[in-house]
Structures are given as C-alpha cells and as structure tokens.
N, C-alpha and C positions, 0 to 999 in steps of 0.2 A: 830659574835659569841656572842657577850653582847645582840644584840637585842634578839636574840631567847631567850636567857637565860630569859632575861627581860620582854619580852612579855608574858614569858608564867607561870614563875617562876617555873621552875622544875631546880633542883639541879641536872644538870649533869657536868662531866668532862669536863674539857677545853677542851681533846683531842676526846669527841665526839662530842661536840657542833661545835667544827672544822670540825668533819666529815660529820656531818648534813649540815653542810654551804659550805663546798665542794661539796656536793651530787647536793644541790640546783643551783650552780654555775653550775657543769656540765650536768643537767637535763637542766639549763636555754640555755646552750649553746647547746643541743640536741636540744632543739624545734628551735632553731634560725635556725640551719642547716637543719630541716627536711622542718620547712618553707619556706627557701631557695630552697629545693628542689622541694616542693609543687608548687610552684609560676614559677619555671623553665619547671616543667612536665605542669603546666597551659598553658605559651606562648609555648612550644613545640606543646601541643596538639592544641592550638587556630590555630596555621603556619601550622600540620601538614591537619586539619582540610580544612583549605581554601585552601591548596593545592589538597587536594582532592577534593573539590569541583571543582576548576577551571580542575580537569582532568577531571570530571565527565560531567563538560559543555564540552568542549572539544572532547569526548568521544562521548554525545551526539549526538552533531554539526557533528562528520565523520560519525556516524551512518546513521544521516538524509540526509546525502549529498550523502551517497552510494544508499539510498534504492530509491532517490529521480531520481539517474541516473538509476539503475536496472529496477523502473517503464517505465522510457524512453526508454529504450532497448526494454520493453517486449509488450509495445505500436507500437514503431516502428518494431518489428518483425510480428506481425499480422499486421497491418494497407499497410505495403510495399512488403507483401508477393505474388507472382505471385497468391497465391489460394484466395488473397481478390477482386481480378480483378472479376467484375462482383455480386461480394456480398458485397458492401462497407455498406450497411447499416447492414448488420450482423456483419461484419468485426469490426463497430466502436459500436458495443454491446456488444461486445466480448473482445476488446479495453479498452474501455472507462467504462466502466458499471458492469464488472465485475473482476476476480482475476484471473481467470484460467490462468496456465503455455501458453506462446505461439505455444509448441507443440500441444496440447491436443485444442487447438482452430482452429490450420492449419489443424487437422485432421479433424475435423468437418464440418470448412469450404471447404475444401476436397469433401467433402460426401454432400456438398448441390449443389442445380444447380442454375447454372449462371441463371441469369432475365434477357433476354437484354434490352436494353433499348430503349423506344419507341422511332418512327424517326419523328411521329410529335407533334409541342407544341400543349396543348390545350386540350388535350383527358381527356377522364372522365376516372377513376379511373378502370371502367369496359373495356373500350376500350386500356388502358395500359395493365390490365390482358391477355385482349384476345390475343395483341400483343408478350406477351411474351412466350405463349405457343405456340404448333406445332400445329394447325388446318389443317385440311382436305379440298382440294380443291373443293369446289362443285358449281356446275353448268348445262347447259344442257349435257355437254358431257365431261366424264371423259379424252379424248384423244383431243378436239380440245380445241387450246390455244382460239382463238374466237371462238364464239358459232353460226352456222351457223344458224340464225332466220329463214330463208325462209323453211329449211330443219324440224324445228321445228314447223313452225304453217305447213305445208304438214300434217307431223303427227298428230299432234292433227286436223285438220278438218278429217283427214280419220279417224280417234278412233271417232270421231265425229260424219259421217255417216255412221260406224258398218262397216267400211271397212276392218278392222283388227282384 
C-alpha cells in the first residue's frame, strides 16, 4: 500500500490504495493459475498428440498389412484359376502387371484360347505358332493315312502321256 502511494505520489485513501494492492494480488494470482492451466492444456496436448500419432502409425501399419494380403488373394485368384491353365503368360499380366478385380480377368481369360504347348524343344518361334493352331492335313490323298507313291507317280506319268 506505501509503495504505490510512494511510487507514484498520488494522494489516495488507504482504503483504496488497499484496493488497488488487492486487485494486484488477485490479478497476480489469476495469471499464476491461468498459467497453470496453460502449461497443463500444453503436456495434455504434447500426450494427447503422440498418442495420436502412434494410432495413426498403427492404423497405418493394419492398413498396409490388409491391402498387402487383399493383393495376395487377388494374385492367387487369377494365377490358380482353372481359366489360367493354358494362358499363364496372359494370366501373370493380368496378375502381376495390372489392378483389375480377379473376376473381370477370369472373364477375359475365359474368352481367350488355350496355346498348347509345343512337344518339341528347340523350335523356332514360327514353328511353335504353327504348333499351336489347327492346321489342315495335306498330302497326296485326303483319305489315306500313307500316301500310296506307286498309285501317285501311275498318275502323274499318264497326265504325262495325255492319257487323262
């Protein structure tokens, strides 16, 4: 109460230079406690903070482990499908190379034709094609499994001497 008076030299009452020194007092004690508060909402928020964080890794971490089995499933659903049997190289582009649902690849693979696969090693690229498609029997004679040559050169020496 003296210092204010003193410091500043204004002639007030005792009974308000008390109230001004009270006012200070419980002003001084509001900031203490709002401080308090402040510093508490601080480690609140710092705790509640890396608690969220470690959910979010967490959260993360199941995310990546679900999508990481889903891709497994949707791999192993085309690659082991009865409709890859004969298209393994479409099967593991469709697999491996791309996103599409494993229905939407069964179907496809569905609608393409089997390649069989050549029976011998070594063949050129063109002789594997030709393998794999249906070719036409051709020969001297549409009906015999051997081709009777003697029955063959007859003919052609008589188209030969205008005999036919």
């Amino acid at each position: 109460m003296e210092l204010f008076s003193k410091k500043h030299k204004f002639n007030l009452s005792p009974d308000y230079a008390a109230g001004i020194e009270q006012g200070k007092i419980t002003a001084q004690a509001e900031i203490a406690q709002l401080t308090t508060q402040l510093q508490s909402a601080r480690a609140n928020l710092s705790a509640e903070t890396h608690r969220t964080s470690t959910d979010m890794d967490t959260a993360i971490k199941q995310a990546v482990e679900a999508a990481t089995i889903a891709e497994r499933q949707r791999i192993s659903a085309i690659l082991n499908h009865e409709h890859a049997k004969g298209r393994e190289a479409q099967a593991k582009i469709f697999a491996l190379e791309s996103d599409i649902p494993p229905e939407q690849a069964l179907k496809l693979l569905a609608a393409s034709p089997i390649l069989p696969t050549p029976k011998a090693e070594g063949l050129t690229e063109f002789q594997k094609y030709m393998a794999s498609i249906k070719n036409p029997k051709i020969g001297m004679s549409l009906y015999d499994e051997e081709p009777d040559h003697n029955a063959h050169s007859n003919t052609l020496a008589g188209l030969a001497k205008g005999k036919f």
